[in-house]
C-alpha positions in Angstrom: 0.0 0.0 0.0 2.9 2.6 0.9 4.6 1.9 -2.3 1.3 2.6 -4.4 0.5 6.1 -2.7 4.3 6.9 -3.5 4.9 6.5 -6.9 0.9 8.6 -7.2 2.7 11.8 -5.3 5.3 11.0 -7.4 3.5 10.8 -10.8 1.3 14.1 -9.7 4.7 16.0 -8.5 6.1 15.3 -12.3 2.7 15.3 -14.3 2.6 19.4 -12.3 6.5 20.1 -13.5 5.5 18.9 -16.9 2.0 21.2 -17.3 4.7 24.3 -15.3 6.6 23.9 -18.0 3.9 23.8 -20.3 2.5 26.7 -19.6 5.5 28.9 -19.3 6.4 27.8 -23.1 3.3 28.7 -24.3 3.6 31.9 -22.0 7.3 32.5 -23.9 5.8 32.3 -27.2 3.1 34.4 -27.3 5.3 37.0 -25.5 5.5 40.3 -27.5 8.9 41.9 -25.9 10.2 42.5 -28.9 7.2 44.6 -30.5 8.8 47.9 -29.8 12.0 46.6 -31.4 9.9 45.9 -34.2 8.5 48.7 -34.6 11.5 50.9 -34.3 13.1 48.7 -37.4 10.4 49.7 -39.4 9.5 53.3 -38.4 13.8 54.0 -39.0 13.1 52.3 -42.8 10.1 54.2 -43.2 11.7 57.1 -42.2 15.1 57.0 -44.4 13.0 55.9 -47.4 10.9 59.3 -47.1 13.9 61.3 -45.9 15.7 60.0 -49.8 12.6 60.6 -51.3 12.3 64.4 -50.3 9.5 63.9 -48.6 10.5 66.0 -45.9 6.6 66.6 -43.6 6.5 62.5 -43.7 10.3 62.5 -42.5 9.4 64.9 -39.6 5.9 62.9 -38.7 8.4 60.1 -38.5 10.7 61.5 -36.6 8.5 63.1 -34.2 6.6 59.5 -33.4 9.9 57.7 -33.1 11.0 60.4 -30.3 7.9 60.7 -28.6 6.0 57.0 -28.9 8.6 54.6 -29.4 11.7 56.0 -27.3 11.5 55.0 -24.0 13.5 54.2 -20.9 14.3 50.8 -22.4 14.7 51.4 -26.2 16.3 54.0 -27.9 14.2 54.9 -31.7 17.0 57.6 -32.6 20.4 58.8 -31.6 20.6 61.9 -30.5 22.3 63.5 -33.9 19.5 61.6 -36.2 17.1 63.9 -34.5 19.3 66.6 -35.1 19.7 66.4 -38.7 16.5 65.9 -39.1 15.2 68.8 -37.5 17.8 70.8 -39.2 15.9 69.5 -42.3 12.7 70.7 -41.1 14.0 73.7 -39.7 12.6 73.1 -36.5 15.4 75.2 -34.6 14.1 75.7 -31.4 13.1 72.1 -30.5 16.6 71.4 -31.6 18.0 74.1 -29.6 16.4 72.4 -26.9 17.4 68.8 -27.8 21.4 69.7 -28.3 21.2 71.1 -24.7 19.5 68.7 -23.0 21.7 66.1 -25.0 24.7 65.5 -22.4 22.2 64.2 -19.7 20.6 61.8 -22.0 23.8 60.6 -23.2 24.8 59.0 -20.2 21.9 57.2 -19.8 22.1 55.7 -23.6 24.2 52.8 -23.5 21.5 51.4 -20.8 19.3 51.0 -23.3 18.1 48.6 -26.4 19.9 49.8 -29.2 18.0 49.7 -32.9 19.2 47.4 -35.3 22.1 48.6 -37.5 21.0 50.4 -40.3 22.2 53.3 -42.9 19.9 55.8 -41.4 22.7 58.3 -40.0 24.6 57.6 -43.2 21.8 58.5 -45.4 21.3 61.5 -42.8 25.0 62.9 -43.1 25.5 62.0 -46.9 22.7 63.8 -48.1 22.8 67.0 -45.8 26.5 67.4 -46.8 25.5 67.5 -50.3 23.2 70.1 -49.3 25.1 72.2 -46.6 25.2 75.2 -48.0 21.4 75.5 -48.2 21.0 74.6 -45.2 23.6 76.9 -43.1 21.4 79.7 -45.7 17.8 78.6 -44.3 19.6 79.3 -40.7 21.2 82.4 -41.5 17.7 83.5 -43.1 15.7 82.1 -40.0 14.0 84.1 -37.3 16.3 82.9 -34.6 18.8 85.4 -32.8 22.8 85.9 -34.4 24.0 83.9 -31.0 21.6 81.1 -31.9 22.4 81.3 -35.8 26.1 81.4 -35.5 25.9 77.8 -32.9 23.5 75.7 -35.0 25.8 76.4 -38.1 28.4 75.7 -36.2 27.2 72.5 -34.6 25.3 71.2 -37.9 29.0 71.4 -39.4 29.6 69.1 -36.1 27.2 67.1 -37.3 29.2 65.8 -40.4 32.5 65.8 -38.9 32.7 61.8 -38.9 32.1 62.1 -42.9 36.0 62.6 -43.0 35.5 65.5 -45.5 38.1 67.7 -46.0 35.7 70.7 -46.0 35.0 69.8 -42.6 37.5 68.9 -40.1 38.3 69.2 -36.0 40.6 71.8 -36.6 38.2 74.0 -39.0 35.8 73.2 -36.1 38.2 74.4 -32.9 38.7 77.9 -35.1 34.8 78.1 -35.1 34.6 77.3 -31.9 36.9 79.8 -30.5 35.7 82.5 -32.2 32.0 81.7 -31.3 33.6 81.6 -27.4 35.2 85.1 -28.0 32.1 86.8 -29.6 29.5 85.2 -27.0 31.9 84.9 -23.4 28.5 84.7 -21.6 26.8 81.7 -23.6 24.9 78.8 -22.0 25.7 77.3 -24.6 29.4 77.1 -24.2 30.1 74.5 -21.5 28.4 72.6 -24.4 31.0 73.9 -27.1 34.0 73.2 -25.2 32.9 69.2 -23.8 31.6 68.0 -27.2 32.6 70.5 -30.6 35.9 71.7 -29.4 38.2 69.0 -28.9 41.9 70.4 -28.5 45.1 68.6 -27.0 47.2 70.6 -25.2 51.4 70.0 -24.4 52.4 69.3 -20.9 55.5 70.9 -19.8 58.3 68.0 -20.1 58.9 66.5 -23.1 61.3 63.8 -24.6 63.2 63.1 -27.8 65.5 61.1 -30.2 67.8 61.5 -33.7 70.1 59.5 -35.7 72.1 62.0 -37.6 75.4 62.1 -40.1 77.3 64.9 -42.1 80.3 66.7 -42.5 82.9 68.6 -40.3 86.0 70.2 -40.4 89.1 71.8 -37.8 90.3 75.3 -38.0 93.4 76.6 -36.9 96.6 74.8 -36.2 94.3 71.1 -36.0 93.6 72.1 -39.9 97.1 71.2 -40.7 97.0 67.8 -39.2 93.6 66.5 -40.1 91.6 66.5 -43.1 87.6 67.1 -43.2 85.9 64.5 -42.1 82.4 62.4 -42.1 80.6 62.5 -39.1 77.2 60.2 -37.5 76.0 59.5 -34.1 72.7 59.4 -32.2 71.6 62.1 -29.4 68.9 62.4 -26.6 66.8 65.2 -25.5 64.1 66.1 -23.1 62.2 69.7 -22.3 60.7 71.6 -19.7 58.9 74.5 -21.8 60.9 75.8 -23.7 64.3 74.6 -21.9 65.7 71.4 -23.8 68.4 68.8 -22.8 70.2 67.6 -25.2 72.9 64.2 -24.9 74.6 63.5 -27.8 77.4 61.3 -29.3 79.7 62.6 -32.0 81.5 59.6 -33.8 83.7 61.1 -36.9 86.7 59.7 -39.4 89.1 61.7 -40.6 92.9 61.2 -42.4 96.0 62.3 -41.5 97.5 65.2 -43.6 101.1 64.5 -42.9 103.2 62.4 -41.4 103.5 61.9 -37.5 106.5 60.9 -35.7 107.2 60.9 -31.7 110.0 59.9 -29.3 111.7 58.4 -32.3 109.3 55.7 -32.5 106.9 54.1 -35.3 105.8 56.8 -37.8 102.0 57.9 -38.0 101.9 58.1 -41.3 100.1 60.3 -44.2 96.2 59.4 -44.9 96.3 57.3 -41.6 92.6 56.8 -40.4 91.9 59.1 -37.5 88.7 58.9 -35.2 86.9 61.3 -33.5 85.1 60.9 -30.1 82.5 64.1 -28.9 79.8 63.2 -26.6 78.7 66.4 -25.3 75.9 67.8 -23.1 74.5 71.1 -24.0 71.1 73.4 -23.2 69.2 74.6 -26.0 66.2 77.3 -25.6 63.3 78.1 -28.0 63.3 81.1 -29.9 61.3 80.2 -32.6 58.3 78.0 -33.1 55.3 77.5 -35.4 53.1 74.3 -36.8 56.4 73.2 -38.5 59.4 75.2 -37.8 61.8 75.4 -34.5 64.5 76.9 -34.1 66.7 76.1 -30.8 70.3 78.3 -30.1 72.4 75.8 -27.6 75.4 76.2 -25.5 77.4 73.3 -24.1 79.7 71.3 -23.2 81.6 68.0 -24.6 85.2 66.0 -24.3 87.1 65.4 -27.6 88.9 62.9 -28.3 91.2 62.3 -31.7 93.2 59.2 -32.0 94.3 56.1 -34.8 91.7 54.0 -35.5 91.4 50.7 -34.4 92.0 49.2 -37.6 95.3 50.9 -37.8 96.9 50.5 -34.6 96.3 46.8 -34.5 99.7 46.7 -36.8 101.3 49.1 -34.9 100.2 49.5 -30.8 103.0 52.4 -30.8 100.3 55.1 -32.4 98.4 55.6 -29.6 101.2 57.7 -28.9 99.9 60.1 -31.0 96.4 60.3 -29.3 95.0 63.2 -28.2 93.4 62.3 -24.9 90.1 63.5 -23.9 89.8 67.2 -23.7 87.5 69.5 -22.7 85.6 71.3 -25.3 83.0 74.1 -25.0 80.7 74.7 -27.5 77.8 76.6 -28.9 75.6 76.3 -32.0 71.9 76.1 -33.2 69.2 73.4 -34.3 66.7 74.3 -37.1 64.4 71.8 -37.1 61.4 71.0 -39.4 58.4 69.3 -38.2 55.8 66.8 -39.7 53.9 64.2 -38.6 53.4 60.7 -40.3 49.9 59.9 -41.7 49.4 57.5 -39.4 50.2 59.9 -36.7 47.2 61.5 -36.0 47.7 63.2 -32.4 44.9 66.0 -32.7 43.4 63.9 -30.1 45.5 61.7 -28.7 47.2 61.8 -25.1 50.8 61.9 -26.7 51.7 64.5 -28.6 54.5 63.4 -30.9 56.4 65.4 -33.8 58.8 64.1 -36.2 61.5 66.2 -37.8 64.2 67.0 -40.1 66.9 68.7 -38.1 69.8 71.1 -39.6 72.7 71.5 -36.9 75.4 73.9 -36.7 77.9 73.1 -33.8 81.4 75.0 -32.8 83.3 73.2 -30.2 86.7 74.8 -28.6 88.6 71.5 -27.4 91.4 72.7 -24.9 94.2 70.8 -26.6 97.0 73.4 -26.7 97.1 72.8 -22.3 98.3 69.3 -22.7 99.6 69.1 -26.5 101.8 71.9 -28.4 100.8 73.2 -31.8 97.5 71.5 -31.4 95.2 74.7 -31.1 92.4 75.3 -32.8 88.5 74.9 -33.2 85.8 71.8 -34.7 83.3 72.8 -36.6 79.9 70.3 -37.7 77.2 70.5 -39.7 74.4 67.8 -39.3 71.3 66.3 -41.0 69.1 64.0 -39.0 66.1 62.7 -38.4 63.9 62.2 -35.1 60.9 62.3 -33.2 60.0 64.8 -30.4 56.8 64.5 -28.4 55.1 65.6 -24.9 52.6 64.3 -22.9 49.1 65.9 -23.8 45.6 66.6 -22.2 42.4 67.7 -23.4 42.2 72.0 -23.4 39.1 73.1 -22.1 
């Protein structure tokens, strides 16, 4: 008897689950979330098709039941600039007025929401108002609305078709307009606006940090002209900023010949056309005189430690030429960078975090080595000229 009332609980326990389940399937399927979704596919098709078609009281009838019957706190029917270029469309300025301001607060709140399906509406949007931008920026200018209000929605409808990549329209054509519009109206509502979402500027940091790989020609005046020829020179240097204060660290590698024969304490002769090398690190401060979008020009003064002496290659015949080394000296020096800035297409930093330059740099150095304390009839002065190229950039942030 107790094994026949078990297995019935046990049957009416599964035959319930089974009718639960049952029910909540049939409950699932005739479930009509998605409506709303639905409907906002079809009211953005609707809407582009009339929009193409010139049919611009359907496009706003559209628009106007997307915004106020489908958009909810759960779905989003348009994004925030597809209501703007339609309005501009319509020329309904003041709702739009109202919309770009009230835009920031219902930004945050967007990405909360059910997004529509993907779909060329913005596209269509953008494409077809840049084609006819100059029509519309006229029906604004010719509008009722105030000059403060007339100069910011041409402004911002140019904003609108910024991501088109045009070359008509670009962040920097859009900073100029939004300075000037900042200058002529200092008391705007409107421009904490401006300055968070059309304006978008990157500003140097005070340090900044650098590189080059250079080669070119020098030369020695004075008594060192009549033992050395001119010679080829290459090396590499370091540099960071503060402002308008650089640093630079450099390493002078050169090859030069001798112009005569050399002969000391009676020992091996150094002789004619010998290879000759030239060590000058040096250390010297540089300060901005000069600087535009592509042009800067740096004076220096410094220091270094030159060294002339047989080349390796030579004095592995003959170890008695390092006689005829002159040691490391002391050398002041002084000169001036001209350097000519660019930045590689794939180098975009308008809006990046790192602001980096590259550049062609001419270089003029003079250094003074001290040999005529330690080495008689060794007097005189080195003279370089450079070519190299580098990179230069500072850390950035966002002007406001």
């Amino acid at each position: 008897m107790k094994k026949i009332i078990i297995l019935s609980v046990l049957f009416l326990i599964f035959q319930s689950g089974f009718a639960q389940s049952d029910a909540l399937l049939q409950e699932i399927e005739q479930a009509d979330v998605d409506s709303t979704a639905i409907l906002i596919t079809k009211a953005r098709l609707l809407l582009v098709n009339k929009f193409l078609k010139d049919d611009i009281s359907k496009t706003a009838e559209i628009e106007k039941y997307i915004s106020t019957k489908l958009s909810n706190d759960a779905y989003i029917g348009l994004y925030p600039q597809e209501q703007w270029l339609v309005k501009y469309w319509t020329k309904d300025y003041i709702n739009l007025i109202k919309n770009i301001k009230e835009s920031d607060s219902t930004t945050v709140l967007m990405s909360s929401k059910t997004q529509p399906k993907s779909d060329n509406l913005n596209q269509a949007l953008q494409e077809k108002s840049f084609l006819h931008k100059q029509e519309i920026i006229t029906a604004i200018k010719n509008s009722s609305l105030s000059d403060h209000d007339k100069d910011f929605l041409s402004m911002h409808f140019k904003f609108c078709l910024l991501s088109l990549g045009n070359a008509e329209i670009t962040q920097d054509t859009l900073n100029v307009l939004a300075d000037n519009f900042i200058k002529k109206y200092p008391n705007s509502e409107l421009t904490s606006y401006i300055r968070q979402n059309i304006r978008y500027e990157m500003k140097d940091l005070n340090w900044g940090y650098g590189g080059e790989y250079f080669s070119g020609y020098g030369f020695f005046s004075g008594q060192l002209n009549g033992h050395y020829t001119d010679f080829f020179i290459w090396g590499f240097a370091l540099e960071g900023s503060f402002k308008k204060v650089i640093l630079n660290l450099r390493e002078n590698i050169g090859y030069s010949n001798t112009k005569h024969d050399f002969t000391k304490y009676n020992t091996s002769t150094w002789t004619k056309n010998s290879g000759v090398r030239i060590y000058a690190p040096e250390l010297c401060l540089g300060y901005i005189v000069h600087e535009q979008k592509h042009t800067k020009l740096t004076p220096f003064i410094g220091i270094s430690a030159v060294d002339i002496s047989p080349t390796t290659f030579y004095t592995l015949d003959d170890e008695d030429v390092y006689k005829y080394e002159l040691d490391f000296t002391p050398a002041y020096m002084v000169g001036v960078n001209a350097d000519f800035k660019f930045k590689l297409s794939w180098s975009d930093v308008s809006t990046h975090n790192s602001g980096e330059n590259y550049f062609i740099r001419l270089r003029y150095a003079c250094y003074l080595p001290q040999f005529s304390k330690s080495y008689t009839g060794f007097d005189g002065t080195m003279h370089t000229f450079t070519i190299g190229f580098g990179a230069f950039g500072k850390d950035r942030k966002r002007d406001l």
